[in-house]
N, C-alpha and C positions, 0 to 999 in steps of 0.2 A: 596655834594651840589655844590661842586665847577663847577663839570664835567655839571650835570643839569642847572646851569646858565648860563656856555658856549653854549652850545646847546639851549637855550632858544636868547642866543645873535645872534647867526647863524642864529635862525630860524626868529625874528624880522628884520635881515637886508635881507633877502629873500624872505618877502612876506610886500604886500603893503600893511602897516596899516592907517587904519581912522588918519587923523589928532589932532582931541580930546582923542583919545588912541592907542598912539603910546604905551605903557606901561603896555596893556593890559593883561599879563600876572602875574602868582600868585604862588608861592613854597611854601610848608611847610612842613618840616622834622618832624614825628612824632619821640620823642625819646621813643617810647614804640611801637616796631613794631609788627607785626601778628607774631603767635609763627611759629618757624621755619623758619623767614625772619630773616635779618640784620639791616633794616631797611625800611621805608616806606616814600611814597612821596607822595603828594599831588600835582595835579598841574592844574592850572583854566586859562582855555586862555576866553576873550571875543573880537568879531569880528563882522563886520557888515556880511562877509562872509558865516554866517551859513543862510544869506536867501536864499542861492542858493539852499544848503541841505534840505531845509525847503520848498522850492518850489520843489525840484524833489519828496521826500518823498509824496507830496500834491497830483501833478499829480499822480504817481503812485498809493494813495489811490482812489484817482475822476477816476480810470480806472476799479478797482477792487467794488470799490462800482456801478458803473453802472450797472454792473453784480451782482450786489446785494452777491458777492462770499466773503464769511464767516462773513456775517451780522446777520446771526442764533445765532453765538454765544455771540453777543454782544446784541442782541436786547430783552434777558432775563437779565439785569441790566440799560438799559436804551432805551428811543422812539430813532425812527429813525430822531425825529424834532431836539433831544440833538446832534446827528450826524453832521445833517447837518450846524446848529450852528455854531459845532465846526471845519469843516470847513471852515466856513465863517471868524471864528476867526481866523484861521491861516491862510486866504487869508490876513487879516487885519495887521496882524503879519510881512508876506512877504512884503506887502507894506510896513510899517514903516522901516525896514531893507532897502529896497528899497533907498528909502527917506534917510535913514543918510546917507547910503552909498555915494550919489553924492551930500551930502552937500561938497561945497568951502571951503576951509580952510581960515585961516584969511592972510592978507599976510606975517605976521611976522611969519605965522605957517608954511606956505609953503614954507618959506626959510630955517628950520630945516631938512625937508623932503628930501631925497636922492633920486634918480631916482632907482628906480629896474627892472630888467629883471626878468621875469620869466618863 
């Protein structure tokens, strides 16, 4: 555990996090691991940063779906309207990421904040 908290401290003073979650990260040592392990970890980062992931994934589907390329096999458990929808939803998704991301911190929050290179 020790080793994984150090390297979770590494990797927070390395990347620039939101001002309301500087802390954004999560451990938990299962003491009953998968048989044939030692042990098991658990570990949950949240970031405004995955909008970025979330918008290349997007473009890449809006490129393949124009081509309507491998729509066959999804359009036997749902319409093409439930598609398109859903990515409207995850344009909707990328803006709110968007939008925290360049929220101001307060000024007492931005004087905690350390300047990062990356």
């Amino acid at each position: 555990m020790a080793e994984a908290n150090s390297s979770i401290d590494k990797l927070q003073r390395s990347v620039d996090l939101i001002h309301w979650n500087t802390h954004g990260f999560k451990l938990g040592l299962c003491s009953v691991p998968p048989v044939g392990h030692t042990a098991s970890v658990l570990g949950l980062a949240n970031s405004c940063a995955v909008g970025g992931t979330l918008s290349a994934i997007k473009d890449r589907f809006v490129q393949l779906y124009r081509v309507k390329a491998h729509v066959h096999h999804y359009t036997e458990y749902m319409s093409l309207d439930a598609i398109d929808e859903s990515v409207g939803i995850v344009s909707d998704l990328i803006d709110q990421y968007a939008e925290l991301a360049s929220v101001e911190p307060p000024p007492a929050a931005a004087e905690r904040i350390l300047p990062y290179n990356l």
